[in-house]
MIPAVO-821204 format. One line per field, with one value per residue: residue number from 0; x, y, z of N, C-alpha, C in turn. Coordinates in nm, 3 decimals. Example, Ala and Ser with C-alpha at 12.3 -4.5 7.8 and 13.67 -1.06 7.14 Angstrom:
MIPAVO-821204
resi	c(0 / 1)
n_c1	c(1.319 / 1.285)
n_c2	c(-0.569 / -0.225)
n_c3	c(0.780 / 0.708)
ca_c1	c(1.230 / 1.367)
ca_c2	c(-0.450 / -0.106)
ca_c3	c(0.780 / 0.714)
c_c1	c(1.320 / 1.290)
c_c2	c(-0.330 / 0.003)
c_c3	c(0.780 / 0.787)
This chain:
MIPAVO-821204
resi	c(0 / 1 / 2 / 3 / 4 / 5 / 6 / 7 / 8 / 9 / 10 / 11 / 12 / 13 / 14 / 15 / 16 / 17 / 18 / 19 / 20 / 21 / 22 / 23 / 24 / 25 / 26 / 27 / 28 / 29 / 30 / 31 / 32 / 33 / 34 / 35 / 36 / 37 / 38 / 39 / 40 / 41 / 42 / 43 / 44 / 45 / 46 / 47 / 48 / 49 / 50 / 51 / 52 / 53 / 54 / 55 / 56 / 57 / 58 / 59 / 60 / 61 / 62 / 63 / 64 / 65 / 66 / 67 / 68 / 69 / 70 / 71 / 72 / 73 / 74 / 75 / 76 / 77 / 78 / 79 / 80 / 81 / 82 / 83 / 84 / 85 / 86 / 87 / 88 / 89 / 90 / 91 / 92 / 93 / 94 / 95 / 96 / 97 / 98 / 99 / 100 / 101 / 102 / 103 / 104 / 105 / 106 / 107 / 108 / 109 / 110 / 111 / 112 / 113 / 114 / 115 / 116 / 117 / 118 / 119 / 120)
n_c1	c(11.034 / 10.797 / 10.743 / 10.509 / 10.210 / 10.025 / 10.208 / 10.340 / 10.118 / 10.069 / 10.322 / 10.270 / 10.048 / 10.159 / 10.335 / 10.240 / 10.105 / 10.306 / 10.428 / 10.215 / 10.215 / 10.438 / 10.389 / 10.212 / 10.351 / 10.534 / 10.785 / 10.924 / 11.151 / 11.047 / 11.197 / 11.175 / 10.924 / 10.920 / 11.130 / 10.971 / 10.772 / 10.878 / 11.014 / 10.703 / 10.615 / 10.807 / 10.758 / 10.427 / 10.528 / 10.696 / 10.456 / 10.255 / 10.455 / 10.542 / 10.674 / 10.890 / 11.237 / 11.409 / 11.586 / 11.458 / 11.225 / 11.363 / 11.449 / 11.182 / 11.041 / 11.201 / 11.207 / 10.931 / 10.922 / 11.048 / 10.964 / 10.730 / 10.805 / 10.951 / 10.741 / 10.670 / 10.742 / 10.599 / 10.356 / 10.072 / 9.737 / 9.525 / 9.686 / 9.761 / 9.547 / 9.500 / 9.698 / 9.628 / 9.483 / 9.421 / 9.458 / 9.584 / 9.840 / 9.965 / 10.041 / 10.136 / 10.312 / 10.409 / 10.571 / 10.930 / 11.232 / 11.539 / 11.665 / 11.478 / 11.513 / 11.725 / 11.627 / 11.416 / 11.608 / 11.725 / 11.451 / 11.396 / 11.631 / 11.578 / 11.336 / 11.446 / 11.644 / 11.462 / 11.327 / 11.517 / 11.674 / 11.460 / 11.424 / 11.158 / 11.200)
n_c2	c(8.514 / 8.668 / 9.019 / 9.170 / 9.376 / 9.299 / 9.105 / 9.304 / 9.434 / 9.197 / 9.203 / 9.471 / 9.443 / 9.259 / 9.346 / 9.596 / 9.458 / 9.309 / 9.549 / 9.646 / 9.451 / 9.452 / 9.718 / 9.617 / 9.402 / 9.476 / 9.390 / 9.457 / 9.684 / 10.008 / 10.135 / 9.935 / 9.962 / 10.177 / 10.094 / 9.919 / 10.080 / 10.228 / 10.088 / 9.940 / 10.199 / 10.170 / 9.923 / 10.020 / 10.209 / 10.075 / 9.951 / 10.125 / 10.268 / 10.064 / 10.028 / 10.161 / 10.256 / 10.065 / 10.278 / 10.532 / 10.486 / 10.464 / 10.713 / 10.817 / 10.686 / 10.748 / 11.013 / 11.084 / 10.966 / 11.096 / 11.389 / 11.324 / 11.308 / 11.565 / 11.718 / 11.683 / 11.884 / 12.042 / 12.216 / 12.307 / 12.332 / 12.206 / 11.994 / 11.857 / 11.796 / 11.566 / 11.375 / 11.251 / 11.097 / 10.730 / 10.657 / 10.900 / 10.908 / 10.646 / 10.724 / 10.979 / 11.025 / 11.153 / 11.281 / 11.445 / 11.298 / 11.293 / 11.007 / 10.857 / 10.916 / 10.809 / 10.492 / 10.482 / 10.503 / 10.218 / 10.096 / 10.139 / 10.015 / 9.734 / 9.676 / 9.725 / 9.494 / 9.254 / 9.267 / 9.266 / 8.976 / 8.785 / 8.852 / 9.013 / 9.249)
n_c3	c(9.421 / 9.270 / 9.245 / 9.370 / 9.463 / 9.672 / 9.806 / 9.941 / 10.107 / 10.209 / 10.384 / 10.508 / 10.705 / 10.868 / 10.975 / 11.104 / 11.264 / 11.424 / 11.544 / 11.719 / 11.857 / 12.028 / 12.138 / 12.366 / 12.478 / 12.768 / 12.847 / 12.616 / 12.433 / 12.342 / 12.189 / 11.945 / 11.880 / 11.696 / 11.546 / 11.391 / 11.318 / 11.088 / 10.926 / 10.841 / 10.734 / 10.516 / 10.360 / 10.314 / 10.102 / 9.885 / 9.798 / 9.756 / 9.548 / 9.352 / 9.075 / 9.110 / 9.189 / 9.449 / 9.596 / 9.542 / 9.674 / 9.959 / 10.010 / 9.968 / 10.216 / 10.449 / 10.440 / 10.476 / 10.754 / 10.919 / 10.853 / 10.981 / 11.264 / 11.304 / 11.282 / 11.524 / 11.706 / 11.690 / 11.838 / 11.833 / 11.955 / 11.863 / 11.691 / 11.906 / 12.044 / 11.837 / 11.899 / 12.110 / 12.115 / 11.981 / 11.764 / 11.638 / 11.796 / 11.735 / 11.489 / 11.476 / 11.669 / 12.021 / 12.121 / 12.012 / 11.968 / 11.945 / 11.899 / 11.759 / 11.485 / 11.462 / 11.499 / 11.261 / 11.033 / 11.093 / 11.064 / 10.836 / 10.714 / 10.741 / 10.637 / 10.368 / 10.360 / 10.443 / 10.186 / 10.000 / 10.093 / 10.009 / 9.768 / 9.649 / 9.509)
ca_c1	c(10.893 / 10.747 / 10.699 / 10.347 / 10.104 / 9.974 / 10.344 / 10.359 / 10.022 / 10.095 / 10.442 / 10.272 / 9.995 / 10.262 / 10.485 / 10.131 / 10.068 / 10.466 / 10.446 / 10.098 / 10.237 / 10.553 / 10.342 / 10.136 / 10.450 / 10.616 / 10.937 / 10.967 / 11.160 / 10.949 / 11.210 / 11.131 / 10.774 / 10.962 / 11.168 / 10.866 / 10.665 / 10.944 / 10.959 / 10.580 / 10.666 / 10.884 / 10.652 / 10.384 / 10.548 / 10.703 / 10.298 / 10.244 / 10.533 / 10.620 / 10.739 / 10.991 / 11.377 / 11.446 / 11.633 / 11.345 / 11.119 / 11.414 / 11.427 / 11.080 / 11.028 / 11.280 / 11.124 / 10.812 / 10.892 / 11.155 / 10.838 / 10.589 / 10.909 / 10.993 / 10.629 / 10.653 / 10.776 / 10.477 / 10.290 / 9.939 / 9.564 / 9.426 / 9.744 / 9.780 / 9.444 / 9.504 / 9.795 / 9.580 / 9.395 / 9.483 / 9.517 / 9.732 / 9.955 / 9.980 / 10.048 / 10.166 / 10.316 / 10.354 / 10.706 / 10.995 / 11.318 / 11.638 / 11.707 / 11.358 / 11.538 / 11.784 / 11.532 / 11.346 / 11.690 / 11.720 / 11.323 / 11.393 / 11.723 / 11.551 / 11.255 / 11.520 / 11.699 / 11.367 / 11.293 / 11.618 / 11.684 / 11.347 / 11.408 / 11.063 / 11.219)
ca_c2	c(8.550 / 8.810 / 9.142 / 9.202 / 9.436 / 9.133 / 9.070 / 9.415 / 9.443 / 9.143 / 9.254 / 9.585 / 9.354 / 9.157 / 9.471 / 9.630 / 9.312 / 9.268 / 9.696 / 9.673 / 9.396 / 9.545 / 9.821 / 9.517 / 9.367 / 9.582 / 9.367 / 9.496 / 9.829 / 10.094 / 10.168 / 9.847 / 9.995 / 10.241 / 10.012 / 9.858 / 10.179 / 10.277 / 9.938 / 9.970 / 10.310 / 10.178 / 9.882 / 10.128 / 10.260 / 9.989 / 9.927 / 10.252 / 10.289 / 9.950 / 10.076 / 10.280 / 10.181 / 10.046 / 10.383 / 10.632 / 10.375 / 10.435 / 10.832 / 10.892 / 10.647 / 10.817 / 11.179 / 11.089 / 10.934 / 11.237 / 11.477 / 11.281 / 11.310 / 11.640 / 11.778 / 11.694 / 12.021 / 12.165 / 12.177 / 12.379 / 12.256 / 12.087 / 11.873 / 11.822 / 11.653 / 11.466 / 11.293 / 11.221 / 10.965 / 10.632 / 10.757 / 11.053 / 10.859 / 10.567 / 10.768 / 11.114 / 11.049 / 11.191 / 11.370 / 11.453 / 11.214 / 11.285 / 10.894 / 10.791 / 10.948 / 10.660 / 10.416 / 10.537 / 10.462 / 10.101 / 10.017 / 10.145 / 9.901 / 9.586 / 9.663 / 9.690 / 9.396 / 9.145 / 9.260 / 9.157 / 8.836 / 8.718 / 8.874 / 9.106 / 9.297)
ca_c3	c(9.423 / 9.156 / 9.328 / 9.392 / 9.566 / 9.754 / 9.866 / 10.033 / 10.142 / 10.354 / 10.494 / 10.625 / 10.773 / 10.960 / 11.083 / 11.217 / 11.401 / 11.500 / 11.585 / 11.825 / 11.999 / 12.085 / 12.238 / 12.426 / 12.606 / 12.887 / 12.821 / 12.455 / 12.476 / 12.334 / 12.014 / 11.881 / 11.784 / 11.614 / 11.455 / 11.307 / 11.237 / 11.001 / 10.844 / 10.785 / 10.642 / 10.397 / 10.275 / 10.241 / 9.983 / 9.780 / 9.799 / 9.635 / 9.426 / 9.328 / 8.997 / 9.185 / 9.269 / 9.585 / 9.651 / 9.569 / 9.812 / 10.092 / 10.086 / 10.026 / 10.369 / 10.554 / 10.429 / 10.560 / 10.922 / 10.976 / 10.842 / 11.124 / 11.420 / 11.309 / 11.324 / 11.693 / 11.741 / 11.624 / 11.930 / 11.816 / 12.027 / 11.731 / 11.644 / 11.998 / 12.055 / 11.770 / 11.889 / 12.187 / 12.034 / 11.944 / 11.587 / 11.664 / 11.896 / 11.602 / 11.365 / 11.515 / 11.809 / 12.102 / 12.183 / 11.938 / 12.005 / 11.823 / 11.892 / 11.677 / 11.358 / 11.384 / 11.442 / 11.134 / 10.957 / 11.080 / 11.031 / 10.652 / 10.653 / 10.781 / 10.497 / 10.251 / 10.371 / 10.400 / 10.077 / 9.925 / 10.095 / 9.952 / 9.588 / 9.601 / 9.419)
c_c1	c(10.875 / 10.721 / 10.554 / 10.316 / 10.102 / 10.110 / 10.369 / 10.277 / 10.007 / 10.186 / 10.373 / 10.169 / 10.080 / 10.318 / 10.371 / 10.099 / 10.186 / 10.431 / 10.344 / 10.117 / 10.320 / 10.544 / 10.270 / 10.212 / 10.523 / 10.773 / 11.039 / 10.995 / 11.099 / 10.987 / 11.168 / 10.994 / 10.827 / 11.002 / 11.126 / 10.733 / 10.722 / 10.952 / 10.807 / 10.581 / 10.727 / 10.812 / 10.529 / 10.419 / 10.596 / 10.577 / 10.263 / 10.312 / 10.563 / 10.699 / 10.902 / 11.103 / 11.348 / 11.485 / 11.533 / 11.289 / 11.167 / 11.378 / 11.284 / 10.996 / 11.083 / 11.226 / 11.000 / 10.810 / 11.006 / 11.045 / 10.764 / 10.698 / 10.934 / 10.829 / 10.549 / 10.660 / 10.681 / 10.357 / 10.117 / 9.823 / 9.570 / 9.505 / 9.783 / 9.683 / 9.471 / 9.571 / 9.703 / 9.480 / 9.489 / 9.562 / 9.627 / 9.849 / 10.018 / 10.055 / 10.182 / 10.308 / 10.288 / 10.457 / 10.827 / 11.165 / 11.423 / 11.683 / 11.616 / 11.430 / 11.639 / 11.673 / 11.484 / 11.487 / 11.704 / 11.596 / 11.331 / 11.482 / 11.639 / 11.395 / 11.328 / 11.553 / 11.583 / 11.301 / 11.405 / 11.672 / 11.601 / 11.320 / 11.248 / 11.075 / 11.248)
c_c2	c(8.681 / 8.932 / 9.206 / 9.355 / 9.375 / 9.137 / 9.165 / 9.472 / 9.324 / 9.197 / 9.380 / 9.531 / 9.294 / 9.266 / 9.577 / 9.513 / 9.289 / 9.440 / 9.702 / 9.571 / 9.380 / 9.637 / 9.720 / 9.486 / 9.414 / 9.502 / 9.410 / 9.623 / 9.895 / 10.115 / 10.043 / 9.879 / 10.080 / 10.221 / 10.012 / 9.929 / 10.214 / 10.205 / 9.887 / 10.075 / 10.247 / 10.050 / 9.912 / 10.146 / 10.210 / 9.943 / 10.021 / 10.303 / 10.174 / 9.961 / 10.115 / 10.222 / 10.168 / 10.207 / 10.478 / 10.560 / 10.452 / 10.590 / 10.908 / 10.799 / 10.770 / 10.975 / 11.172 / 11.041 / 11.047 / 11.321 / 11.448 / 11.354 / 11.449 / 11.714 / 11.789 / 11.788 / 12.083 / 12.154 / 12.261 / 12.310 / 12.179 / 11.983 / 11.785 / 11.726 / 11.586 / 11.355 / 11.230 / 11.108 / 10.838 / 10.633 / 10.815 / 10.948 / 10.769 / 10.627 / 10.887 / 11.111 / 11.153 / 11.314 / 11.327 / 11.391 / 11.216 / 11.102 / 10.776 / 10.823 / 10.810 / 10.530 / 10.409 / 10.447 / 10.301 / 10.029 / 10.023 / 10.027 / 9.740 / 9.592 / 9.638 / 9.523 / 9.231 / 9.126 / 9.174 / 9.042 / 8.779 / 8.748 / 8.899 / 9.174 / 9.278)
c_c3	c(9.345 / 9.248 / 9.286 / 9.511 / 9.675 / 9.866 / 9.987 / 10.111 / 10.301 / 10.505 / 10.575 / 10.672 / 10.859 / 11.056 / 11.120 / 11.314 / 11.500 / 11.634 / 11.717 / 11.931 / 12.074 / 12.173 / 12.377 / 12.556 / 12.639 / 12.859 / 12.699 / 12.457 / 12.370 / 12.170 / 11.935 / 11.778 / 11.664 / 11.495 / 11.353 / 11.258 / 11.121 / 10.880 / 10.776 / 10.661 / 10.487 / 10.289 / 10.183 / 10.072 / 9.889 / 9.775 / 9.703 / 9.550 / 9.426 / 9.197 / 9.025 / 9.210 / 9.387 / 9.673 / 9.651 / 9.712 / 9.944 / 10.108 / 10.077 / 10.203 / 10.457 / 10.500 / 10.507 / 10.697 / 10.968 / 10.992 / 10.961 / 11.269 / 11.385 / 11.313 / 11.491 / 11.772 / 11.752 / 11.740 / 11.935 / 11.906 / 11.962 / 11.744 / 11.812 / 12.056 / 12.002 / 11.836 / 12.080 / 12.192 / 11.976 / 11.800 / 11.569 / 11.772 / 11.798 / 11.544 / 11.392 / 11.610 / 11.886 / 12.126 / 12.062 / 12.012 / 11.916 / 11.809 / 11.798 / 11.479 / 11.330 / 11.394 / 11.319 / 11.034 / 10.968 / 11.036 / 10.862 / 10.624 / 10.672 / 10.695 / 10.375 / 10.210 / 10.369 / 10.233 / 9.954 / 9.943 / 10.055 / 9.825 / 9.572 / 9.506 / 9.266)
């Protein structure tokens, strides 16, 4: 399959739908969302860089869901409401988890990996 927009536009359509209903069912442990926020992450951006190697794609993913988990720290009012919102919780979370950084690393591998068993690239 030709590597499209379209192509990647779906996949992070799918892995928001997979990700919100992970949060949905109480039997689905919690990293799973993670998983599949990271995996979003990394479609994203073969979305916006499709030009781009595979490898740029992976460490600017993993720069940016380290950046979100590592801004957890940052506990100010403002960013603190934020994350108080469906938005901010989405997006932000909530609490900083040294065990979300590996997540982050497997949601990037299992973007990589759907991408190359299906020759997107």
């Amino acid at each position: 399959m030709a590597k499209t927009r379209i192509t990647y536009f779906v996949l992070i359509i799918l892995t928001i739908i997979l990700g919100l209903l992970s949060r949905h069912f109480k039997f689905i442990p919690l990293f799973i969302g993670d998983i599949l926020w990271a995996t979003m992450v990394y479609f994203i951006m073969r979305f916006l860089f499709i030009a781009k190697s595979v490898k740029f794609n992976v460490i600017a993913a993993l720069i940016f869901c380290f950046a979100i988990e590592f801004s957890q720290l940052y506990k100010a009012p403002w960013i603190n409401e934020l994350r108080h919102t469906l938005f901010g919780r989405l997006v932000l979370g909530e609490g900083f988890l040294w065990s979300d950084l590996l997540c982050y690393v497997i949601g990037v591998g299992i973007g990589v990996w759907v991408e190359l068993k299906n020759n997107y690239n």
